[in-house]
N, C-alpha and C positions, 0 to 999 in steps of 0.2 A: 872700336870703329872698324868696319868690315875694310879689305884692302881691296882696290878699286884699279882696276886697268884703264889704259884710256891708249886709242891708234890714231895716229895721225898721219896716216896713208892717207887717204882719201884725198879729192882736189877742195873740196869744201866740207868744214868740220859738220855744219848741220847732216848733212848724209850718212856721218857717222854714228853706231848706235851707240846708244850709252852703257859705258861698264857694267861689267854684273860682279859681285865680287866673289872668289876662289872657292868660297863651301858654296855659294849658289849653284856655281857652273859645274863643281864637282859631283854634288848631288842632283843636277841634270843629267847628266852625263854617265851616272854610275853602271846603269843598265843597258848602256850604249851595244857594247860587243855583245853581250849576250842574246839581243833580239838580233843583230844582224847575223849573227850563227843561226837560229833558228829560222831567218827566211834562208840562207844558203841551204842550208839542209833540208830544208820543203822541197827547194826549186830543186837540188839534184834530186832527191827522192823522186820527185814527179818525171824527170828526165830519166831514171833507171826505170821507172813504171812502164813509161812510154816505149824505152828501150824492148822492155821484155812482153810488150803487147805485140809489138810490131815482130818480133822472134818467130812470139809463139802461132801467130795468125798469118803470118805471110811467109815466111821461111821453113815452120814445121810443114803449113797444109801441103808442101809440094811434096813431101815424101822423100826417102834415101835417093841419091842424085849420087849417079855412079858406077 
């Protein structure tokens, strides 16, 4: 028999979802960090792209300053 959580926060039980049990949630869950690593390292990759577009096209074209 699967082991079953059950929370009784809530102010009324119906509001509350129904248990999942421990290998359910753990085998949701397994892949969890590893896709949120992969959008973090999109998002700054795309921030360093950005970074070095803006370098190279706005701060190279002026020329040695000096």
């Amino acid at each position: 028999m699967p082991e079953e959580e059950f929370h009784t926060s809530a102010s009324k039980p119906e509001s509350v979802a129904p248990g999942a049990a421990r290998a359910a949630a753990n085998e949701a869950l397994k892949d969890g960090p590893r896709g949120a690593l992969v959008i973090a390292a999109c998002a700054v990759g795309l921030l360093f792209a950005a970074w070095l577009l803006f370098y190279f096209v706005l701060f190279m074209s002026r020329g040695h300053v000096g």
